[in-house]
N, C-alpha and C positions, 0 to 999 in steps of 0.2 A: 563590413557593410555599414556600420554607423558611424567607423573614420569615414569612409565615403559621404556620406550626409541623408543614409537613410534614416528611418525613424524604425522605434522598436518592435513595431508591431510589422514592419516589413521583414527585420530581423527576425522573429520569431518566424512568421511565415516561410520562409525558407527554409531554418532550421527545423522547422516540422516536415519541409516536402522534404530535405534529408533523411531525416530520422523515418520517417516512413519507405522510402524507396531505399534504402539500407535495410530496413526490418526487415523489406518482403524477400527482400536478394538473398538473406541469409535464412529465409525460416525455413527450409528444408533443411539445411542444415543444422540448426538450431532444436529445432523442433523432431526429434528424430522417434519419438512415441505418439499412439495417438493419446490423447487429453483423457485426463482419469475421469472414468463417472461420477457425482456425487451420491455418494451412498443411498441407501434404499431409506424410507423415515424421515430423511432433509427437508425441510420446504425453507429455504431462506429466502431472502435476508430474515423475514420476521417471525415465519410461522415456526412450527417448533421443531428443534434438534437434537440429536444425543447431546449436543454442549452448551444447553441451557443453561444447568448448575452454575457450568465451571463459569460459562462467558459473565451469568448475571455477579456472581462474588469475584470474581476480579475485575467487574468495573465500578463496584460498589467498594471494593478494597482501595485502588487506586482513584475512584471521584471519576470516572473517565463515563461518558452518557453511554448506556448499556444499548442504547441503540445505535450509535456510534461505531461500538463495536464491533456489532454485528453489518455495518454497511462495512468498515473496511476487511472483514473477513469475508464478505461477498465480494466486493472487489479482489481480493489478494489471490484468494483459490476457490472462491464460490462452493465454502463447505467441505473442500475435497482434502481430507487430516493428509493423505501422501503425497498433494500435489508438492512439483519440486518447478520453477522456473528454470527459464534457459541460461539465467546468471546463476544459480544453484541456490537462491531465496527456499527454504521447507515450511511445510505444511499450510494449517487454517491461517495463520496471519504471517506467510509466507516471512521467515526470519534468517538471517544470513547465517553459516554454520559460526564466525567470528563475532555476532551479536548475542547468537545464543549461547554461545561462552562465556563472553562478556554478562548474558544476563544469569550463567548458571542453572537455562534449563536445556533438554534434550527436545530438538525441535521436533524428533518425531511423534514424542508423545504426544497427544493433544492440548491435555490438562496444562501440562509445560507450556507448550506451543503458545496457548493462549494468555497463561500467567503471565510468560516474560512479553509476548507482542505487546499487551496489554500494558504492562508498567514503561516498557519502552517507550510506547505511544503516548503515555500519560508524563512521563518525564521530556517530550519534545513537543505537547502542546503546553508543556510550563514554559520548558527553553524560551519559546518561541513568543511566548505568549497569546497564543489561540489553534482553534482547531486546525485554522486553513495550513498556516505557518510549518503548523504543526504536522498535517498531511504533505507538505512538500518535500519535511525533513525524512517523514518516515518512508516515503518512497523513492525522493532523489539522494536522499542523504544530508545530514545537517551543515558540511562545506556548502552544499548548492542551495538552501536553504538561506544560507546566512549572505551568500552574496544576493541571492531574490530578496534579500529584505531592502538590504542596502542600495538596489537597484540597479547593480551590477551585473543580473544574470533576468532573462527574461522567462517565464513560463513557455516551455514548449514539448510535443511531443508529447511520451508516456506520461511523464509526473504532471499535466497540465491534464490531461484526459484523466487520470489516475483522482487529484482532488476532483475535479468537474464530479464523475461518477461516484465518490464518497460522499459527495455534496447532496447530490441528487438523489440517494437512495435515504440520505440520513432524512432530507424531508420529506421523503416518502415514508416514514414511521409511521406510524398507528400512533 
């Protein structure tokens, strides 16, 4: 489309009514349980949770805004420690089973869950050098990340709604 001589944002557009009318065609199949409740005592993003402790010392461990975290764990599973994506992402800050090797925690446990999302997260808004960058990386991945810097790859789809919604909960803080 943009050897053709469209412009980016026609690009993107497209690539979004893709990526949606592909989402919908597969989510039966995809989606093949219904969506885990969020536990009883939750009120996210900000009000209080069983993973208060853990979330506030490892965003104070890692420097990473403790409100921050808790919008991308509203985002990732809205509170829910067993949610699993349809790519197999687990738990509160939905972590790949290959990242949470790499970070050496067990994604089921929470505590874990959140330590390594956490340093993960805080290690790819340094990569990146800021948050947004830094939300691209953690949900597109830092390949696609790194050509959006370079502006080789456009915002569209999930990881473009994915920061939008991390963005917008973060300045909704208290």
């Amino acid at each position: 489309m943009l050897a053709a001589g469209g412009s980016r944002e026609a690009a993107a557009d497209y690539l979004d009514g893709e990526y949606r009318r592909l989402s919908a065609a597969r989510a039966p199949e995809v989606l093949p349980t219904p969506p885990l409740a969020t536990p009883r005592g939750v009120s996210a993003p900000f009000g209080p949770t069983p993973f208060d402790t853990v979330i506030r010392e490892a965003a104070r461990r890692h420097r990473v805004e403790e409100a921050l975290v808790r919008a991308v764990i509203t985002a990732e599973s809205a509170f829910r420690p067993a949610a699993v994506s349809p790519a197999g992402a687990i738990g509160l800050m939905q972590l790949m089973p290959g990242t949470a090797r790499e970070l050496g925690v067990n994604p089921w446990v929470p505590s874990q869950n959140i330590e390594g999302g956490v340093r993960y997260l805080a290690s790819l808004i340094q990569a990146f050098g800021g948050v947004e960058l830094g939300l691209v990386a953690y949900n597109g991945g830092p390949d696609y990340a790194r050509r959006y810097a370079r502006g080789d790859a456009v915002l569209y789809g999930e990881t473009r709604d994915y920061v939008r919604k991390v963005l917008r909960l973060l300045a909704s803080a208290p």
